[in-house]
Every structure is written in C-alpha cells, then in structure tokens.
MIVEX-362186 format. One record per atom (N, C-alpha, C, CB): atom name; residue number from 0; x, y, z. Coordinates in steps of 0.05 Angstrom, whole numbers, plus 32768, in hexadecimal, padded with zeros to 4 digits. Glycine has a CB too. Layout:
N
NODE; CA; NUM; X; Y; Z
...
This chain:
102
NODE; N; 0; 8915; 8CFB; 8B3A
NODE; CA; 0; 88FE; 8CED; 8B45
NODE; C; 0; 8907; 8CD8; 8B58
NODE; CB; 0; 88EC; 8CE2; 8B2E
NODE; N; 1; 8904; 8CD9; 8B69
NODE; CA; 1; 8905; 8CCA; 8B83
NODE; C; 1; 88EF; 8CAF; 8B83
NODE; CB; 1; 88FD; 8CE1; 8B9E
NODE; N; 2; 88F7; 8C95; 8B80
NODE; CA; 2; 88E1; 8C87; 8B82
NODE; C; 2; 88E1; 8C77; 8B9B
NODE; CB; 2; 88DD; 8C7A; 8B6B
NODE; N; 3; 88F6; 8C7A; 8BAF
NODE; CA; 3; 88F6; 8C6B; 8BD3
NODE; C; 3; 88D6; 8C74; 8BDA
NODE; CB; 3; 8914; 8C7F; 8BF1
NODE; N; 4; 88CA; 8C5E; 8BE4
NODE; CA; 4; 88BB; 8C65; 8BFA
NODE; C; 4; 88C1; 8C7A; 8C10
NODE; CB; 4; 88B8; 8C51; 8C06
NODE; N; 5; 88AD; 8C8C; 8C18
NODE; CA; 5; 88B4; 8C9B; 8C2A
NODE; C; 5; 88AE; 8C97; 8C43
NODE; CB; 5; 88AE; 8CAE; 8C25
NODE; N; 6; 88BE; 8C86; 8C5A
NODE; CA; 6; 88B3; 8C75; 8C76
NODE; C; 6; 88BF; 8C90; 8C8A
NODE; CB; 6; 88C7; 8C4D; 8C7D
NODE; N; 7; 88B6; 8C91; 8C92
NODE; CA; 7; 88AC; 8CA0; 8CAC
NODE; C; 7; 88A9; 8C92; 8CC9
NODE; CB; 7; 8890; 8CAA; 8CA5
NODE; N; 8; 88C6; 8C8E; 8CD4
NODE; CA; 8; 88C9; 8C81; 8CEE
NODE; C; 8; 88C1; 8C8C; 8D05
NODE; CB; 8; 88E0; 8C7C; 8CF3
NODE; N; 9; 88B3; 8C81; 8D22
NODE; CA; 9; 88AD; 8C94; 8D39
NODE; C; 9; 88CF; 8C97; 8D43
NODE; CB; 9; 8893; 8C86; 8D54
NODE; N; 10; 88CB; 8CA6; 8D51
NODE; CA; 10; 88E4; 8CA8; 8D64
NODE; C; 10; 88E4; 8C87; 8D76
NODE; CB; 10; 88DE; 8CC9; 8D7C
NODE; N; 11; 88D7; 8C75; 8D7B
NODE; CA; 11; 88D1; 8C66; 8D8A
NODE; C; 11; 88E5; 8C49; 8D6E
NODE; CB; 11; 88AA; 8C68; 8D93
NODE; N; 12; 88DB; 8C4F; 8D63
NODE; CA; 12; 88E0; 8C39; 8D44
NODE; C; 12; 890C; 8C42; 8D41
NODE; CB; 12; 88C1; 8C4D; 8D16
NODE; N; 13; 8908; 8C5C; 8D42
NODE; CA; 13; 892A; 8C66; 8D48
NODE; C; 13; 8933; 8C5A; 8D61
NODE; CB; 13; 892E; 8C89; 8D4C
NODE; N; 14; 8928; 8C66; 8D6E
NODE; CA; 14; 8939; 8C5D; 8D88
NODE; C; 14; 893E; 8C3D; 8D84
NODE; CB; 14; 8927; 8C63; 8DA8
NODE; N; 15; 8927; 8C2F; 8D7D
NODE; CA; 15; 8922; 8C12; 8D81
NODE; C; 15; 893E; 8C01; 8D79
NODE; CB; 15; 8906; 8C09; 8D6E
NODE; N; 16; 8946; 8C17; 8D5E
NODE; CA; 16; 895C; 8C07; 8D44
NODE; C; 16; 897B; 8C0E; 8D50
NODE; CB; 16; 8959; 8C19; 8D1C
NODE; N; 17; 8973; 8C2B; 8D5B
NODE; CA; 17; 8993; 8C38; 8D70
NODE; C; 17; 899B; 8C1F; 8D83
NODE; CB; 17; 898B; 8C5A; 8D8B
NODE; N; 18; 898E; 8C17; 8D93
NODE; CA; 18; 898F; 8C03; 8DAC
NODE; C; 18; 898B; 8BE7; 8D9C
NODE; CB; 18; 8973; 8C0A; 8DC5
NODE; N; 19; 8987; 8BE3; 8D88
NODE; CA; 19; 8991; 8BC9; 8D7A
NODE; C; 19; 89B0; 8BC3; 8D72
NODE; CB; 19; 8981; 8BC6; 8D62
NODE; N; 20; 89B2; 8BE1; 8D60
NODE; CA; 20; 89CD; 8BD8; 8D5C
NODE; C; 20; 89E8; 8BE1; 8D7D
NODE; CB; 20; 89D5; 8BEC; 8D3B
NODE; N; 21; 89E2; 8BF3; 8D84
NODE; CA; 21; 89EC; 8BEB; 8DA5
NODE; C; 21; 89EC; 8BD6; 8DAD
NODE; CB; 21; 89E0; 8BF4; 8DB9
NODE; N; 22; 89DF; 8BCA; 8DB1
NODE; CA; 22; 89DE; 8BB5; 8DBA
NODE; C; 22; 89EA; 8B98; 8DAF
NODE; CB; 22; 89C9; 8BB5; 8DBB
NODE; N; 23; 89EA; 8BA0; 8D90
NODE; CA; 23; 89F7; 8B8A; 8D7E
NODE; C; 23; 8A17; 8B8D; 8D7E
NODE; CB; 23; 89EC; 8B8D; 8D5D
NODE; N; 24; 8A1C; 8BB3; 8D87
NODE; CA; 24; 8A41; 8BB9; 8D86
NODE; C; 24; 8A3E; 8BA9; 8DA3
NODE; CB; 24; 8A53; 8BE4; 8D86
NODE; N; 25; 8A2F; 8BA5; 8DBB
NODE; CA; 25; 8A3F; 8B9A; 8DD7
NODE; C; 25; 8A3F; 8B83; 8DCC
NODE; CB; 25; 8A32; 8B9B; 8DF8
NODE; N; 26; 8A2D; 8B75; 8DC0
NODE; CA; 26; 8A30; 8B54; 8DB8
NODE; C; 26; 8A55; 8B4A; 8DAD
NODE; CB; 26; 8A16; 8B4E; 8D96
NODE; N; 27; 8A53; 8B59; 8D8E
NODE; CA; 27; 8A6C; 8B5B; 8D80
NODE; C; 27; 8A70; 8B70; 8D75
NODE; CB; 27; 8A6F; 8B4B; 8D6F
NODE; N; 28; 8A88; 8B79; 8D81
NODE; CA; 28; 8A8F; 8B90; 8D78
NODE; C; 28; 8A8F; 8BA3; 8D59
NODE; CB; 28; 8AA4; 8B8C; 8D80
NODE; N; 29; 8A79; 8BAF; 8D4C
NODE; CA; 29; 8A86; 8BB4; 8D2E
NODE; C; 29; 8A6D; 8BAE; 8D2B
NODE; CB; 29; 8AA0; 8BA5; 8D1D
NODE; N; 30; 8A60; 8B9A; 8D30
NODE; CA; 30; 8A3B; 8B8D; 8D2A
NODE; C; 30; 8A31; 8BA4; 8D2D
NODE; CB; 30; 8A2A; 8B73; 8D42
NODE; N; 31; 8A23; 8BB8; 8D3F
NODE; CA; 31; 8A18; 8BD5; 8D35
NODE; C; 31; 8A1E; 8BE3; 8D20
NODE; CB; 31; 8A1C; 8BE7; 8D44
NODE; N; 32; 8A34; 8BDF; 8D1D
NODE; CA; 32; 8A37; 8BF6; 8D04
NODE; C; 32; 8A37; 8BEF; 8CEB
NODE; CB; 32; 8A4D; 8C05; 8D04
NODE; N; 33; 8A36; 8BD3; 8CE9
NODE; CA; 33; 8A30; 8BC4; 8CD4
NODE; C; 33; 8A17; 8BC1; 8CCD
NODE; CB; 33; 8A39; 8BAE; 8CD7
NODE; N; 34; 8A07; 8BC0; 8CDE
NODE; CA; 34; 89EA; 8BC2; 8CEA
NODE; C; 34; 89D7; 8BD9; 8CDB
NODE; CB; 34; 89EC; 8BC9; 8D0B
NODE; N; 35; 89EA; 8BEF; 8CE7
NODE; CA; 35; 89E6; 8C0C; 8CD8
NODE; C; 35; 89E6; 8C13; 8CBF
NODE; CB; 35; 89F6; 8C1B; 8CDE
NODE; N; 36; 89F3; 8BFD; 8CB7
NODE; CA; 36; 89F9; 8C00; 8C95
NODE; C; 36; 8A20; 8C08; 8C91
NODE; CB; 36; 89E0; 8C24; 8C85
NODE; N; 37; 8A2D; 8C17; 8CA7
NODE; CA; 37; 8A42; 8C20; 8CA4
NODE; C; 37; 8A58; 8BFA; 8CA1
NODE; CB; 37; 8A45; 8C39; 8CC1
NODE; N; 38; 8A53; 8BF4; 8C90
NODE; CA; 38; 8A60; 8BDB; 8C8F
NODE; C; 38; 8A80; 8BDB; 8C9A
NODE; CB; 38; 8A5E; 8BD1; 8C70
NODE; N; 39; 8A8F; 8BF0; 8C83
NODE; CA; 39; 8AAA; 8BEA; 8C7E
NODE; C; 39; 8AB1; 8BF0; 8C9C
NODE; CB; 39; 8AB9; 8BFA; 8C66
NODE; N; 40; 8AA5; 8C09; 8CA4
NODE; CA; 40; 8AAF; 8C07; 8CC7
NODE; C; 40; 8AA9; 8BF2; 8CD1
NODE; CB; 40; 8AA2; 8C1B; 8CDC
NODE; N; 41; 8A9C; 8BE6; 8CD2
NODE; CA; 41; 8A98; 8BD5; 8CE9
NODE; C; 41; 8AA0; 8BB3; 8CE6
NODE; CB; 41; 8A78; 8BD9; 8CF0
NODE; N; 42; 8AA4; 8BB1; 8CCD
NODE; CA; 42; 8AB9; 8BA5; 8CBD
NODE; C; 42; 8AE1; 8BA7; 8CCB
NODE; CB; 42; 8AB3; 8BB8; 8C9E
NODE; N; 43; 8ADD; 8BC1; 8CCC
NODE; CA; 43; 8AF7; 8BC7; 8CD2
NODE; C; 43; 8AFB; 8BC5; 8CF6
NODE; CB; 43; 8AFE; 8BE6; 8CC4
NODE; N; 44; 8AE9; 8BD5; 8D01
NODE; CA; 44; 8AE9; 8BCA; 8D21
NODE; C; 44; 8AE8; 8BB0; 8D23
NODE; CB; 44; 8AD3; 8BD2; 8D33
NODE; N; 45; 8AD4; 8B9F; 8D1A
NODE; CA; 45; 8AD4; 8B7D; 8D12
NODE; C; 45; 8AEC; 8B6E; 8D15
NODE; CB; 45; 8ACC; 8B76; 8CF5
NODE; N; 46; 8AFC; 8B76; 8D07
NODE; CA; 46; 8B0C; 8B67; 8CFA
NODE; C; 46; 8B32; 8B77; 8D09
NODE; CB; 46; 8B01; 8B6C; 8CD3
NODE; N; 47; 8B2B; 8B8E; 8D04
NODE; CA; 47; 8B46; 8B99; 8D0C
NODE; C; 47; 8B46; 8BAE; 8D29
NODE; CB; 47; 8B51; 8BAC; 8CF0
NODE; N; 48; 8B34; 8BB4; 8D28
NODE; CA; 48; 8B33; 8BCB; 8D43
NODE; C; 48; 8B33; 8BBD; 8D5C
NODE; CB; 48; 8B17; 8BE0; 8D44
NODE; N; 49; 8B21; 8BB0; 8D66
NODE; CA; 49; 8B21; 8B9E; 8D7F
NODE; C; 49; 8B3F; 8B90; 8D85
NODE; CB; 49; 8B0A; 8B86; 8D7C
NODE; N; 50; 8B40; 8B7A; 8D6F
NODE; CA; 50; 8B57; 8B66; 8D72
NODE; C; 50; 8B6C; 8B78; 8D7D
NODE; CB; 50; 8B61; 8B57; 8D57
NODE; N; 51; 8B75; 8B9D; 8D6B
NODE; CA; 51; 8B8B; 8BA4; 8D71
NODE; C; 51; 8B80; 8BBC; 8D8E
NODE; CB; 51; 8B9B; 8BAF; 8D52
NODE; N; 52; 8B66; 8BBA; 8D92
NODE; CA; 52; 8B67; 8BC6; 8DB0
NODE; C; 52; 8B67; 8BAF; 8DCF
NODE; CB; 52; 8B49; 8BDB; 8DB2
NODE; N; 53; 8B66; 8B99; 8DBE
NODE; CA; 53; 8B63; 8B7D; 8DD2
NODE; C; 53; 8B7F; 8B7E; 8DD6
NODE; CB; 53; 8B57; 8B5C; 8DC4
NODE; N; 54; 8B99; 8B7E; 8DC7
NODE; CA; 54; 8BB1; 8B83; 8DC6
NODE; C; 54; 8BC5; 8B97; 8DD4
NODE; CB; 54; 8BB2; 8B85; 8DB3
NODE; N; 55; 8BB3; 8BB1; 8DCF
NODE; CA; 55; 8BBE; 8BC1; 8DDB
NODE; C; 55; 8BB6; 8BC3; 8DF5
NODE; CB; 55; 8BBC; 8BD4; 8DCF
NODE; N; 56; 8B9E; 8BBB; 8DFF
NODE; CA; 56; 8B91; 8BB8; 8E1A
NODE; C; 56; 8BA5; 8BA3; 8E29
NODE; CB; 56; 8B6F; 8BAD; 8E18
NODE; N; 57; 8BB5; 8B93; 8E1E
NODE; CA; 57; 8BC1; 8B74; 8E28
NODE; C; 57; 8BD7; 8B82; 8E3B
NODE; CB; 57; 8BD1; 8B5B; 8E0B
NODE; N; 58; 8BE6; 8B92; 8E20
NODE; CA; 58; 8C00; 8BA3; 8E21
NODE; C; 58; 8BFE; 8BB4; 8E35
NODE; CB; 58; 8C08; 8BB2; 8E0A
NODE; N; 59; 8BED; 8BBE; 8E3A
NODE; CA; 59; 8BE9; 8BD9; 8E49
NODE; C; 59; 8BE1; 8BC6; 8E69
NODE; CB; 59; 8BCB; 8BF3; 8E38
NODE; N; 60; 8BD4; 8BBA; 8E6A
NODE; CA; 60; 8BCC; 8B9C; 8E85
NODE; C; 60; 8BEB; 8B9F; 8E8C
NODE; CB; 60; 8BC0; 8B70; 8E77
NODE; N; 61; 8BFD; 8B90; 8E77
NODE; CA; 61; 8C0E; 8B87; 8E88
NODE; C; 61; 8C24; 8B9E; 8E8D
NODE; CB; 61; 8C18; 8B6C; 8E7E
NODE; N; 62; 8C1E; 8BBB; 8E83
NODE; CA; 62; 8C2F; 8BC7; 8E93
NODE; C; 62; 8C24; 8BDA; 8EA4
NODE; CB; 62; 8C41; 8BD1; 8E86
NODE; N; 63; 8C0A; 8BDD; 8EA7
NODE; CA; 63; 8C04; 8BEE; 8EB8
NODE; C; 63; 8BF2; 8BD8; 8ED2
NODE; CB; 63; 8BF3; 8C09; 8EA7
NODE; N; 64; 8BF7; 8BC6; 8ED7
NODE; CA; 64; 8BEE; 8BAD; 8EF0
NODE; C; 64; 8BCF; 8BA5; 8EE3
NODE; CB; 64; 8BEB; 8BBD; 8F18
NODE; N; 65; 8BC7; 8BAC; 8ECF
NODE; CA; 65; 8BB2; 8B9F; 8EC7
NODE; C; 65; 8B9A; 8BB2; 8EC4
NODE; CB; 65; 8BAD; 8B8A; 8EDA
NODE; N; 66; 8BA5; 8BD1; 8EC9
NODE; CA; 66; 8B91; 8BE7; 8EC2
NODE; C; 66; 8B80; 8BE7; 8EA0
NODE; CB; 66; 8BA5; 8C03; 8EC5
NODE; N; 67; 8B9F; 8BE3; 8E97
NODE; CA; 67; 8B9F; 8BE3; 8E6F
NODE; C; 67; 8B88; 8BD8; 8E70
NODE; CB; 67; 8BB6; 8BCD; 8E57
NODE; N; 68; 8B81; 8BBD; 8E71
NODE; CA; 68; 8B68; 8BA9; 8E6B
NODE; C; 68; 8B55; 8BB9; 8E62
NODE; CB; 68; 8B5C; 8B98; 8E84
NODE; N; 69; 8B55; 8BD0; 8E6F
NODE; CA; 69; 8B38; 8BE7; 8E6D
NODE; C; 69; 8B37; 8BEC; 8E5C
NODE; CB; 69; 8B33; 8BFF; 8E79
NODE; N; 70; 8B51; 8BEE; 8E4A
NODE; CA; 70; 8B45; 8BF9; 8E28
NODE; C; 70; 8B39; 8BE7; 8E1C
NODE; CB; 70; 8B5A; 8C00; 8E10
NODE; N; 71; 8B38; 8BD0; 8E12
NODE; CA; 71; 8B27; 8BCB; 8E0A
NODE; C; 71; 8B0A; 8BC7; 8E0D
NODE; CB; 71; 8B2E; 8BC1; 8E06
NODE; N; 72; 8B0A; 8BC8; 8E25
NODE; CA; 72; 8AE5; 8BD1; 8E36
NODE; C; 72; 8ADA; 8BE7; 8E26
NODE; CB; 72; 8AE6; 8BE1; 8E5E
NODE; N; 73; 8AF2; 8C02; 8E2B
NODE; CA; 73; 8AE5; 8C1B; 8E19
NODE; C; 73; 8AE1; 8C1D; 8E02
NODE; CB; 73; 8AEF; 8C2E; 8E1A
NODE; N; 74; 8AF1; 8C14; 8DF6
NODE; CA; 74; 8AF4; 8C0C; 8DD5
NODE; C; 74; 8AD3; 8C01; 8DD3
NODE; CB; 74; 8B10; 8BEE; 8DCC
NODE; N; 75; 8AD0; 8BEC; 8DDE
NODE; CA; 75; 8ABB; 8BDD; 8DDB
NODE; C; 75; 8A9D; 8BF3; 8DDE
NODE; CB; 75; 8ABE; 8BC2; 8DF1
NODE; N; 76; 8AA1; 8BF8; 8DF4
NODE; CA; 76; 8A93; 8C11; 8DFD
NODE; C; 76; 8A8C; 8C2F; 8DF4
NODE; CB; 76; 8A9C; 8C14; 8E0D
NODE; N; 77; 8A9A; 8C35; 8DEB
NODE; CA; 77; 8AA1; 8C3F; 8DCE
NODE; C; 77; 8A95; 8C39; 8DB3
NODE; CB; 77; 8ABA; 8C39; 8DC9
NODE; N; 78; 8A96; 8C23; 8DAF
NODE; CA; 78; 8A91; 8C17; 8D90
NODE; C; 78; 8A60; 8C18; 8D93
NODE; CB; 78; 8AA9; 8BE4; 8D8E
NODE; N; 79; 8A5D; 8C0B; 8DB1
NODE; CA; 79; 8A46; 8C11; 8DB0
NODE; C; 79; 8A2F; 8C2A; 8DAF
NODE; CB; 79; 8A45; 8C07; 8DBE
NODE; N; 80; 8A48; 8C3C; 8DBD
NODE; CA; 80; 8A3E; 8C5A; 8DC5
NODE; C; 80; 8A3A; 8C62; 8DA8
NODE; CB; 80; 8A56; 8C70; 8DD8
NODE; N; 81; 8A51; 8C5B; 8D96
NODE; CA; 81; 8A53; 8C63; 8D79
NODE; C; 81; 8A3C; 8C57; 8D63
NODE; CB; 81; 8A6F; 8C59; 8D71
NODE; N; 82; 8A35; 8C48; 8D6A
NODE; CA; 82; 8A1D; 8C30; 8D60
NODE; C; 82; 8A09; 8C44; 8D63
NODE; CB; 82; 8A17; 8C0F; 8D76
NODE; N; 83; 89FD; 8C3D; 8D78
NODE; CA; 83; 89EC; 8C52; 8D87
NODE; C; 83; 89E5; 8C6B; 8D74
NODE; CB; 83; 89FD; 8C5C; 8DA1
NODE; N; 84; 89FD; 8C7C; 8D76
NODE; CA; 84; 89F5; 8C9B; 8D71
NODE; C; 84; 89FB; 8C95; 8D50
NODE; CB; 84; 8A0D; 8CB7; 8D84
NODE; N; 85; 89FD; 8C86; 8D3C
NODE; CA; 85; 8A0B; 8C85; 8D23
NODE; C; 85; 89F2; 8C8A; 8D15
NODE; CB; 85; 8A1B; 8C6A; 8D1C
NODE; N; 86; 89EA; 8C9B; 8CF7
NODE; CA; 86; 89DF; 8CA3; 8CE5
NODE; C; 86; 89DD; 8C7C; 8CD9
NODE; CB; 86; 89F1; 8CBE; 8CD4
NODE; N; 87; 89C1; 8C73; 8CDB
NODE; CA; 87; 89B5; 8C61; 8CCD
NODE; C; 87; 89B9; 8C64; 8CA6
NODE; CB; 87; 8996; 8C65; 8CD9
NODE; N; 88; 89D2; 8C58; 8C9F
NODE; CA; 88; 89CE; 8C58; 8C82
NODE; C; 88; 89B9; 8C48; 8C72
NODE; CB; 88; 89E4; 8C51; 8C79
NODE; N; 89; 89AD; 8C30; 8C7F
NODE; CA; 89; 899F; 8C1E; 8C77
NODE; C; 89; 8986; 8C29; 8C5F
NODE; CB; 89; 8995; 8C11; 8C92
NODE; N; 90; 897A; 8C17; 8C53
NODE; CA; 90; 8965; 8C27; 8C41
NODE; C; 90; 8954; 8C12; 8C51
NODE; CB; 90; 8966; 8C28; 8C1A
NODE; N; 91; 8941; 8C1C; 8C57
NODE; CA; 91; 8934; 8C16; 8C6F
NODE; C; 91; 891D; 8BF7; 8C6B
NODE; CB; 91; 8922; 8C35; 8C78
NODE; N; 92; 891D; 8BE9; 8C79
NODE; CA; 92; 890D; 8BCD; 8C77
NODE; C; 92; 88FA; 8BD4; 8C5B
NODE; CB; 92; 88F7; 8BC5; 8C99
NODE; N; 93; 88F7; 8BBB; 8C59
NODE; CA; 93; 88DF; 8BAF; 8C3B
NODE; C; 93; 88C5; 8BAF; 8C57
NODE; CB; 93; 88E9; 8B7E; 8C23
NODE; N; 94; 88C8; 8BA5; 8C68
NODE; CA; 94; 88B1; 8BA6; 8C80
NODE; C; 94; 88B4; 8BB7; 8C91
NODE; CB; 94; 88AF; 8B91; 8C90
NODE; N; 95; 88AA; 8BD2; 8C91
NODE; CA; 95; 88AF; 8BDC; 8CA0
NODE; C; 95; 88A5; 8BDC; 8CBF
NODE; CB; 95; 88AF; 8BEC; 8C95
NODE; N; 96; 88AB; 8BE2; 8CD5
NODE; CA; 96; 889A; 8BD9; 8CF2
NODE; C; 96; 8880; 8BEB; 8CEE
NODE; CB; 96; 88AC; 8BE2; 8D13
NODE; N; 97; 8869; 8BDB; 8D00
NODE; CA; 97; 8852; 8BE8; 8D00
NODE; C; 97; 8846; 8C03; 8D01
NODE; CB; 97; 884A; 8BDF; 8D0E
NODE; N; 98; 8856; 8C13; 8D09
NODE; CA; 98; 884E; 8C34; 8D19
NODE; C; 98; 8861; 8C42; 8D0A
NODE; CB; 98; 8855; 8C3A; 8D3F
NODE; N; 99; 886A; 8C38; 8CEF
NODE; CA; 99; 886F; 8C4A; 8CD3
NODE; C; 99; 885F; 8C55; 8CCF
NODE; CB; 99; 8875; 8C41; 8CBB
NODE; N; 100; 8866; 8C6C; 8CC0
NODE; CA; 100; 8846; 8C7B; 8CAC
NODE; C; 100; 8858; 8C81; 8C92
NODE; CB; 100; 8831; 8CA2; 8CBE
NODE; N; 101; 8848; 8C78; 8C87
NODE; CA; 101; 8850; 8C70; 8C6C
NODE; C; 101; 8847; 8C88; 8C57
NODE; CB; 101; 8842; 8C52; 8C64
C-alpha cells in the first residue's frame, strides 16, 4: 500500500525545476545535483571534482599557452547540462506549485 500523494506535474512545473537546478550547477558547481536530490554526487563535484578540474585546467594553461583553462569551463558546462537532464530523486514539495493536479 502506497500512501505518497499522487502529484501530477505539467511539463511546464518540469521544465521549471530542470532550469532551476541548471542554473544552480552555473552558480556552484554540484548545487544542481544536490538540488535533484543526487547529494553524494554533487557533494563530490562540490568538493573534489572542480578543485581537481580547476587544477588540471591550470596545468594544461600552462602547457598548452593557455588553451587548458577551457577545461574547467567544460567541466563546469558539463556539470549543468548534467543537472539539467538528471532524474529528480526528490519526494516532491509539502506545497506543491499551483497547476498540480492532485
């Protein structure tokens, strides 16, 4: 027996939460997917993934005249695209937005 409410999002209420957490991975990196519910990832980009693509982007600058830098752009770029398209684990708001059907 299942006792969750059964909420029923528009595509408009999806999209709305996709482009939040996008928007939260360009802010800080790992914040979407944390967002999403996927904590420990984004926990781990947070904390370890950036710093060591900020690093490797440095390394790669100073031997390729300053091309490297770009990895961490994509990384970053990357991490939102990933936000974006990521399966919402969340159990969904106590309030849900207006144009639910419940």
């Amino acid at each position: 027996m299942n006792n969750e409410p059964h909420i029923h999002l528009s595509r408009e209420a999806i999209g709305a939460e996709n482009k939040c957490a996008a928007v939260l991975s360009i802010i800080v990196p790992g914040l979407g997917q944390i967002y999403k519910g996927h904590v420990a990832a984004g926990l781990i980009w947070l904390c370890l993934g950036m710093p060591i693509a900020v690093f490797i982007g440095i390394l790669l600058g100073l031997a390729t005249a300053g091309i490297g830098l770009l990895f961490p752009l994509a990384c970053w770029a990357a991490l939102a695209v990933d936000a974006y398209y990521e399966k919402d684990l969340r159990i969904h708001h106590w309030f849900p937005p207006r144009d639910c059907q419940a």
